[in-house]
C-alpha positions in Angstrom: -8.5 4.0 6.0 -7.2 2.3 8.8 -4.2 4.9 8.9 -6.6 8.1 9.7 -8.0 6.0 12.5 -4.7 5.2 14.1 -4.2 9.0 13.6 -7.0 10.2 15.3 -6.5 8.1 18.0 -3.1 8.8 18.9 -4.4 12.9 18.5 -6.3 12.0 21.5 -3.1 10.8 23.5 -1.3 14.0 24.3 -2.3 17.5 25.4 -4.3 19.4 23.1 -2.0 21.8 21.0 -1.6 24.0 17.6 -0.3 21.3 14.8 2.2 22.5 12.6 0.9 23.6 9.2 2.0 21.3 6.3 2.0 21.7 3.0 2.0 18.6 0.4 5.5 17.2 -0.6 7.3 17.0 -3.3 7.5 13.7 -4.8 10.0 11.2 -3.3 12.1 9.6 -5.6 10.8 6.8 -7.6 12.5 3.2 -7.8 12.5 -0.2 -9.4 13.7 -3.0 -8.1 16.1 -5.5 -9.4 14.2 -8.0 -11.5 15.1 -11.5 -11.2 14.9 -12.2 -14.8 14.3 -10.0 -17.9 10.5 -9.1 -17.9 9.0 -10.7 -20.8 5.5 -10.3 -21.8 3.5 -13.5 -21.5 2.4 -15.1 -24.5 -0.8 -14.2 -26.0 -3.8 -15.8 -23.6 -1.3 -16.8 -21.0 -1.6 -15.0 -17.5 1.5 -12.9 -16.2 3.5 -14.7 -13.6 2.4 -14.2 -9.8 4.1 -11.4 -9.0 5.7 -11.9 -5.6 8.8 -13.8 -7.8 9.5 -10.8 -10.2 12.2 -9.5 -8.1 15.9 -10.4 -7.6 16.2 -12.7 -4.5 19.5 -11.0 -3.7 18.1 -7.8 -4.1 15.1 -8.7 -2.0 16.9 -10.0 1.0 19.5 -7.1 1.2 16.8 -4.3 1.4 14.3 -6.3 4.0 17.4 -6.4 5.7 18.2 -2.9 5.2 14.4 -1.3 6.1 13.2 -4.1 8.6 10.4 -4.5 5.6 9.4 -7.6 5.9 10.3 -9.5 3.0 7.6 -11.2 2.0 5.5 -7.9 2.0 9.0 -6.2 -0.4 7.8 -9.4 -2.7 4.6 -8.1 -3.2 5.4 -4.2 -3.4 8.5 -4.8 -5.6 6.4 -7.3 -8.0 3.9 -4.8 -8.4 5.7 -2.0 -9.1 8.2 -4.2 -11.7 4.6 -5.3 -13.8 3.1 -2.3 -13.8 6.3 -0.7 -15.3 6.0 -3.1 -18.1 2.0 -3.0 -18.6 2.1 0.8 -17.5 5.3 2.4 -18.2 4.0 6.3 -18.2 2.8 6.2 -14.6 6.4 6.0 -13.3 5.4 4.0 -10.0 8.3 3.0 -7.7 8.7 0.1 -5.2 9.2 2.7 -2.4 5.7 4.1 -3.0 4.1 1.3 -2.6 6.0 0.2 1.0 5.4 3.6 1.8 1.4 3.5 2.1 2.0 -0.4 3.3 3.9 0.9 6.2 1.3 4.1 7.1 -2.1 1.7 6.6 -0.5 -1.4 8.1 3.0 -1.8 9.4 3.6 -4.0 6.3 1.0 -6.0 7.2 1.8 -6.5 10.7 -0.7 -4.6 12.5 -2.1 -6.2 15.7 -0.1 -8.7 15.8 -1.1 -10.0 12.0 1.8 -11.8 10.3 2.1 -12.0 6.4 2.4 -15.5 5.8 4.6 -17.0 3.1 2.2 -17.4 0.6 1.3 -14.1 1.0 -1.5 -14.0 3.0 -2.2 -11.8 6.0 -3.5 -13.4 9.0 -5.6 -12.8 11.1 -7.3 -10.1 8.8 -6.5 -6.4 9.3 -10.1 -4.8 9.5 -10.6 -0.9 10.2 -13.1 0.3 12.1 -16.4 1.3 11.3 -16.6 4.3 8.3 -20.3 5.6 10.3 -19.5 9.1 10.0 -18.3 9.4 13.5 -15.8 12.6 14.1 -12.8 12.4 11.6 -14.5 9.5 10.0 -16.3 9.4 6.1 -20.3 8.0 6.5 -20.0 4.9 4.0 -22.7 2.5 4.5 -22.3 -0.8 3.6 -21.1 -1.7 -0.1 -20.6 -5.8 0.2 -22.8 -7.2 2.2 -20.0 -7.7 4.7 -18.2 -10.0 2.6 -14.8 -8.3 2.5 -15.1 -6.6 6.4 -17.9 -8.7 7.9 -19.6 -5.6 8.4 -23.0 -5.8 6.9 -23.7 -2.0 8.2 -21.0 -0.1 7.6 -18.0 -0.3 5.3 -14.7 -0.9 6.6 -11.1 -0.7 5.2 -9.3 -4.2 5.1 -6.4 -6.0 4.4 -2.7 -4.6 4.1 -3.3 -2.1 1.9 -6.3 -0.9 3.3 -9.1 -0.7 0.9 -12.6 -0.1 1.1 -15.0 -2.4 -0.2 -16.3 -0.1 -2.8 -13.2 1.2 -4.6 -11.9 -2.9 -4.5 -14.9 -3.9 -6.2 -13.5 -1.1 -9.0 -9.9 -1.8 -9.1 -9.6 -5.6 -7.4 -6.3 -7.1 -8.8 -5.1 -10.9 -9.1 -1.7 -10.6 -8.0 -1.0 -14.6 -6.8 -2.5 -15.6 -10.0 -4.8 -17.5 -8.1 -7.6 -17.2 -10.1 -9.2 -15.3 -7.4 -8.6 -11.7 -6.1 -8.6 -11.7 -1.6 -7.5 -7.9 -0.4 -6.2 -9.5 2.5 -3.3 -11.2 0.5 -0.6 -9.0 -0.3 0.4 -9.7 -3.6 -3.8 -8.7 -5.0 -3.6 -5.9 -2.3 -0.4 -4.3 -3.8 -1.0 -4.9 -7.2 -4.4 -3.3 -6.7 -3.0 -0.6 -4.9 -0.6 0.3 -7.7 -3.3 0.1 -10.3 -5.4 2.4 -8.3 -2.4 4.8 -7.8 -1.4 4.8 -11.7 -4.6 5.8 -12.5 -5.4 8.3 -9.8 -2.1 10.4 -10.3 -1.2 9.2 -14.2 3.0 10.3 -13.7 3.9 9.4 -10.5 7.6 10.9 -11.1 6.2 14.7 -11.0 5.2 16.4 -7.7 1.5 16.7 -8.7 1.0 13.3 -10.1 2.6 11.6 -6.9 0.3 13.6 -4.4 -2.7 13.4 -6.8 -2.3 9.4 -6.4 -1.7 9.5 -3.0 -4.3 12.2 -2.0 -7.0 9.7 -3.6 -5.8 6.6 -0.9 -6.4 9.2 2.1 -6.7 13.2 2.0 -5.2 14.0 4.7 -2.3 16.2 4.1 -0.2 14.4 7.2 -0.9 11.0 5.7 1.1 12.5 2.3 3.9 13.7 3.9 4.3 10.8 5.9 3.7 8.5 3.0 6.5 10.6 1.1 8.6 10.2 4.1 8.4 6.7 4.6 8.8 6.3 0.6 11.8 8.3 0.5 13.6 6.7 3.4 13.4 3.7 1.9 15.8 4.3 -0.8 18.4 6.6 0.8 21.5 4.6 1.7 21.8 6.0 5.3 18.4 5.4 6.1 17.1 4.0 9.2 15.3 0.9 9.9 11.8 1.2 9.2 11.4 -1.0 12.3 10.4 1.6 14.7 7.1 3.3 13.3 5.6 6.7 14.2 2.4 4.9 14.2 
């Protein structure tokens, strides 16, 4: 994923040195956000509301304003988390979580210069690099015909949420209700990211369900810590903007 890239390439920056051992994390607190209405199942053969409007308004504007998240990006991350707590309530996923990962894989979606549009969308298209097996890098040839990353060679992660082709062929999500499922819009990119989590780690409120989940979006023991990090930042009152990234 795009985040062990940008971590390998900022390894190369600096003067060689000893890294400090980690271990993995306890899990951060998990949180929902305020819901703008009572969540209400839809009736039977009618399609759950996109979720990007689950979430107070209020609510949504105060903590953008309080992490720097952007807020359309908080739509998509909140909305997820508030329907998979109704469709899933023993996975225990929290809003945080989700901005966590969104801020180590993309900046929220604003990597290299990429905006997330009002709808949702993400443009221009956040593409990783290459997975050819080179140093610090998986060997995944390519899955999709270069559909998804336009790479008909070698898979690469894409969109906000930075999945490979292969594993959002598996788990792909229709967040927007658009009828259509695009990992380079964020409300299907978060929605498939919290599916994927729920049923990679199960109970996301214990310590080993949390890193379970989060070890199965990227195993590097770094990434979790700064994943739990980010996660747990974002709901402490006296928390800093998320503004300025270690990435």
């Amino acid at each position: 994923m795009l985040a062990g890239a940008l971590l390998l390439a900022l390894s190369g920056c600096a003067e060689p040195r000893q890294a400090p051992a980690l271990d993995y994390p306890s899990a951060p607190d998990q949180r929902l956000p305020e819901a703008a209405a009572p969540a209400e199942d839809p009736a039977p053969g009618q399609p759950w509301a996109p979720i990007a409007g689950l979430a107070d308004e209020a609510w949504l504007e105060e903590v953008a304003e309080r992490t720097g998240i952007p807020q359309r990006a908080l739509a998509a991350y909140s909305g997820a988390a508030l329907l998979v707590a109704q469709t899933r309530p023993e996975c225990g996923l929290g809003w945080n979580t989700l901005a966590g990962i969104g801020q180590v894989e993309s900046h929220h979606g604003t990597y290299a210069e990429a905006q997330v549009e009002p709808d949702g969308q993400v443009a221009p298209a956040i593409i990783g690099i290459p997975l050819d097996g080179s140093p610090g890098l998986a060997e995944i040839p390519d899955t999709d015909g270069g559909t998804l990353d336009g790479d008909t060679e070698w898979d690469r992660a894409v969109g906000p949420m930075q999945f490979i082709p292969a594993t959002w062929a598996l788990y792909a999500q229709d967040g927007s209700r658009s009828g259509d499922s695009d990992p380079h819009h964020f409300d299907d990119a978060a929605l498939t990211a919290a599916v994927y989590l729920c049923e990679s780690g199960e109970d996301l409120s214990s310590d080993e369900g949390w890193v379970d989940a989060v070890v199965a979006y990227n195993q590097s023991v770094r990434y979790v810590n700064d994943v739990a990090a980010r996660a747990q930042e974002y709901v402490s009152p006296d928390a800093p903007s998320a503004a300025d990234s270690s990435y």
